[in-house]
C-alpha positions in Angstrom: 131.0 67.6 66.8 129.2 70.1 69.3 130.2 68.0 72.5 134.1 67.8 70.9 134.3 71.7 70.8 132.4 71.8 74.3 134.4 69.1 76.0 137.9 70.5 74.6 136.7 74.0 75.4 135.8 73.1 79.2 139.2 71.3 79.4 141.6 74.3 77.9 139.4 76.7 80.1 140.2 74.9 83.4 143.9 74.0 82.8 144.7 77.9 82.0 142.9 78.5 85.1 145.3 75.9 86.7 142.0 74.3 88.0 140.7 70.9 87.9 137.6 70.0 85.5 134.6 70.0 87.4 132.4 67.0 86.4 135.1 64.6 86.4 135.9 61.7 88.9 139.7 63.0 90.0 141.4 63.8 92.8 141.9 67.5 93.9 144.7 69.3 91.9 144.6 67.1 88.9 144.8 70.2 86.3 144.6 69.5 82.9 148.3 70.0 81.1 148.3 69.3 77.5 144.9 68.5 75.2 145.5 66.5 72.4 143.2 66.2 69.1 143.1 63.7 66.3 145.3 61.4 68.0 146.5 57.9 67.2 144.6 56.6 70.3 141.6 54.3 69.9 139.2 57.2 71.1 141.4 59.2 68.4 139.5 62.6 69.0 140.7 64.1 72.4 143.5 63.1 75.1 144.0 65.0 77.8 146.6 64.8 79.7 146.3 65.4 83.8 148.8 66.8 86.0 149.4 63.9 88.0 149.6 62.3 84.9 146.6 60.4 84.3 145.5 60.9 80.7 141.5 60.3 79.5 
């Protein structure tokens, strides 16, 4: 549960910041936009979704 809180944390930081996660394989300006939690997805604990659209 510690590395949910951490991950969604680091995400929500960075998008208010309008900049893009560090640690992540994206292209420059790819902000996070919109975090999602206990989604229908298989992964069903955190979508994010990226400015260019890409979500993860």
């Amino acid at each position: 549960m510690y590395f949910r809180c951490a991950a969604a944390t680091h995400l929500a930081v960075h998008g208010l910041r309008s900049r893009s996660a560090s640690g992540l394989d994206l292209p420059d300006g790819a902000d996070s936009i919109r975090l999602d939690f206990e989604t229908d997805d298989p992964t069903d604990d955190i979508r994010v979704t990226f400015s260019d659209g890409r979500r993860a």
